[in-house]
C-alpha positions, -999 to +999 in steps of 0.1 A: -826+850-441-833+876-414-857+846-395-823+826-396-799+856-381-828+863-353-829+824-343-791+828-345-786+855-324-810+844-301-792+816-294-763+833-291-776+850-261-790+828-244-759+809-243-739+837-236-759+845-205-757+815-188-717+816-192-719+848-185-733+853-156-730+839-124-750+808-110-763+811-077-763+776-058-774+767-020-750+743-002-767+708+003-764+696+039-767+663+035-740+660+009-716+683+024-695+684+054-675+707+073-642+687+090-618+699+119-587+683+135-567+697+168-541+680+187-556+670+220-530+660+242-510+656+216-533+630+194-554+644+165-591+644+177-619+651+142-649+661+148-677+673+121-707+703+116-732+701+096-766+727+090-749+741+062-770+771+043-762+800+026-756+813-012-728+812-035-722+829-067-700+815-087-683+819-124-649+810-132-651+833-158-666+861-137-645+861-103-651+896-094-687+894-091-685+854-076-690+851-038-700+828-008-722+839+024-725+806+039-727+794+079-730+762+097-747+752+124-723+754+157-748+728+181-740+701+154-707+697+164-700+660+165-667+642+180-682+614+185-679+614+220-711+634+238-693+647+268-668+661+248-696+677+222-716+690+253-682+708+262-677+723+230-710+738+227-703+758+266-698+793+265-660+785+270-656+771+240-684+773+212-713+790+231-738+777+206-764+793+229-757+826+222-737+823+190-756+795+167-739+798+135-705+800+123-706+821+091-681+829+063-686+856+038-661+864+012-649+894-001-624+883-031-623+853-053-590+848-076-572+821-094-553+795-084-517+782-093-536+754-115-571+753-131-602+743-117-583+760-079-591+795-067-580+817-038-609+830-016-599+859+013-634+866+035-644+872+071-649+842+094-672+847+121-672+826+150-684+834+191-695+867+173-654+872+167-647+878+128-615+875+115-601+881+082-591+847+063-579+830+032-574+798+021-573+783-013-604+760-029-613+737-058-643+733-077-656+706-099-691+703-118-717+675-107-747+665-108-767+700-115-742+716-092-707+722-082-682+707-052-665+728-033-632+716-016-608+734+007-587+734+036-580+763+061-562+768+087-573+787+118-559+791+156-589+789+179-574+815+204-582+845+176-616+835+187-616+830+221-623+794+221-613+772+249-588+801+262-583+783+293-575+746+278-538+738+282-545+700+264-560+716+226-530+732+203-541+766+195-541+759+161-565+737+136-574+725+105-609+728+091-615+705+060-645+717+034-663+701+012-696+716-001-721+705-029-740+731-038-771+728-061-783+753-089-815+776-077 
């Protein structure tokens, strides 16, 4: 009997501590993407980043301690025109030469108005400008990891970018969406 409540127990905690605590997970690159689209002379112009890394934390069960430090790689911007991406990576815009990444590191996870969505607030660094942001996310099991999706809203004059451009609206929308695998 006692060889039956130690098994039991045992396995009690061990499933309890993989619900309990969080899971750290690494963003894959080449099944993420970061998105952005700005009016350019009044026509919406995408463009894409990729070199995704980082760490995230998360339990749905355990917000408070959840968290993302993640950053992209700025020089990977991709328009899919190459005079317009070697624009973007000047100092007037991007400056990817002295500011590589573009990093986001939270500082409060909540819940959303529905399950499976959550609220993240968190500094967004970008041209070595941080700004304090928000924006609300999903998240979805797969595959030995979990899928991030999310949308933000930024204006690219809080970080000096492309101050002198009177063709770009000030204001655009970045699209996430992140697959990060368990480590």
């Amino acid at each position: 009997m006692k060889k039956h409540i130690i098994f039991f127990l045992s396995i009690i905690f061990c499933v309890g501590a993989d619900i309990g605590f969080s899971q750290t997970y690494h963003p894959d690159n080449h099944a993420s993407f970061v998105k952005f689209t700005i009016k350019n002379m009044g026509m919406g112009t995408e463009g894409k980043m990729a070199g995704l890394e980082g760490e995230i934390k998360f339990n749905p069960a355990d917000l408070k301690n959840s968290f993302f430090s993640v950053s992209a790689d700025a020089a990977t911007i991709n328009t899919d025109i190459d005079v317009r991406d070697s624009t973007l990576k000047t100092k007037e815009y991007l400056n990817t030469q002295q500011y590589p990444t573009i990093q986001f590191v939270s500082k409060q996870i909540s819940t959303g108005s529905r399950a499976g969505m959550y609220l993240v607030k968190g500094t967004l660094t970008i041209k070595g400008i941080s700004k304090d942001i928000n924006f609300p996310f999903t998240v979805t099991t797969k595959n030995e990891g979990i899928q991030l999706t999310g949308e933000m809203r930024i204006n690219r004059l809080d970080f000096k970018i492309g101050v002198g451009s009177v063709v770009l609206s000030d204001n655009l929308i970045v699209s996430l969406n992140v697959f990060a695998k368990k480590t």
